[in-house]
N, C-alpha and C positions, 0 to 999 in steps of 0.2 A: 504494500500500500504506500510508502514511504518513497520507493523509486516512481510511484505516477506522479506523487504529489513535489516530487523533488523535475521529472521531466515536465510537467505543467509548470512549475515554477520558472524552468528554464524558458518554454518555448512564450511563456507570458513577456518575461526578461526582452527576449529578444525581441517580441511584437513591438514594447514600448518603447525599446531604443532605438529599432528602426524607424516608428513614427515621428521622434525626435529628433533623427537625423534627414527626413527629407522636408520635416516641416522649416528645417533652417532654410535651407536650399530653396525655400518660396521664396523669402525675401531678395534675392541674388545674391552674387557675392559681396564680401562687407569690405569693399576698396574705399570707403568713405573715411578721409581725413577730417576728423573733427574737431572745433577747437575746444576744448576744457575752458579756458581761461582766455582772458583780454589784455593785449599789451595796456601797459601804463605811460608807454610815450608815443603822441604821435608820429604819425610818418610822414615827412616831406611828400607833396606834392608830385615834386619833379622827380621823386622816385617810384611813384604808381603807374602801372599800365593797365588794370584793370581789378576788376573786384566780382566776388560773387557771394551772394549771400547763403547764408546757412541757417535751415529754419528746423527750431526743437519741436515743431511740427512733424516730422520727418523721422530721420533715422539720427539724428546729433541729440543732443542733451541742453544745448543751448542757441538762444537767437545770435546770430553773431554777421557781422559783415568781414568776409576773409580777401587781403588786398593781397595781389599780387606785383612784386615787384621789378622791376628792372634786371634786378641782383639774380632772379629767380626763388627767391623767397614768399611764403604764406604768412602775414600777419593777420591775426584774430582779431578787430574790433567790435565792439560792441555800439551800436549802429545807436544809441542813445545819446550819443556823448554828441559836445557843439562841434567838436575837430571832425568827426566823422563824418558829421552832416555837410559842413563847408567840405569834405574832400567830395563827397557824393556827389553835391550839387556841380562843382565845378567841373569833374570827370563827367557828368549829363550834360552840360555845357558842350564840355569839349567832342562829348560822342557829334552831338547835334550839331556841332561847327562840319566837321569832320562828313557828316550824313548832305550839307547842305552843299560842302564844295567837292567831294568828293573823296575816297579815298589816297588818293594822293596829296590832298591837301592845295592844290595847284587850281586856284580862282579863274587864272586866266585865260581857259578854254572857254567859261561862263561869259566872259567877257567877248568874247570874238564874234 
């Protein structure tokens, strides 16, 4: 009686761990760099080239605006702060300069 209740033990075993391993595999894989934490110094301007936000909505644990740099580095800011907002605004400026003359930047085909 001990060895059914011992191989039902097992083959339960193994039901549940399977179920646990393909339910990971819904979500995809977990390549998501997430920030923890928020720098405490702003970032120069001139050294942003773009940003992408990160929502605790999601798969992250916090809201956060992650800037990338010139350097090739991710800064974590937290998208609350006045520095954050003045980089935002001005990188939405500069997309929409950039959307009006063109990718190149070069005004003076417009003009011709």
């Amino acid at each position: 009686m001990s060895s059914k209740r011992l191989l039902l033990g097992t083959l339960l075993s193994g039901f549940i761990l399977s179920i646990i391993f393909v339910q990971s595999f819904a979500y995809g894989p977990m390549t998501h760099d997430c920030c923890i934490k928020y720098t405490q110094k702003p970032v120069p301007l001139k050294a942003i080239k773009g940003f992408v936000e990160q929502s605790s909505l999601e798969v992250c644990r916090i809201d956060a605006i992650i800037f990338h740099t010139i350097a090739e580095k991710k800064i974590c800011a937290n998208g609350k702060e006045a520095w954050v907002k003045r980089a935002l605004k001005k990188l939405s400026s500069r997309l929409k300069q950039l959307a009006n003359t063109g990718s190149d930047g070069n005004d003076e085909e417009k003009k011709a």
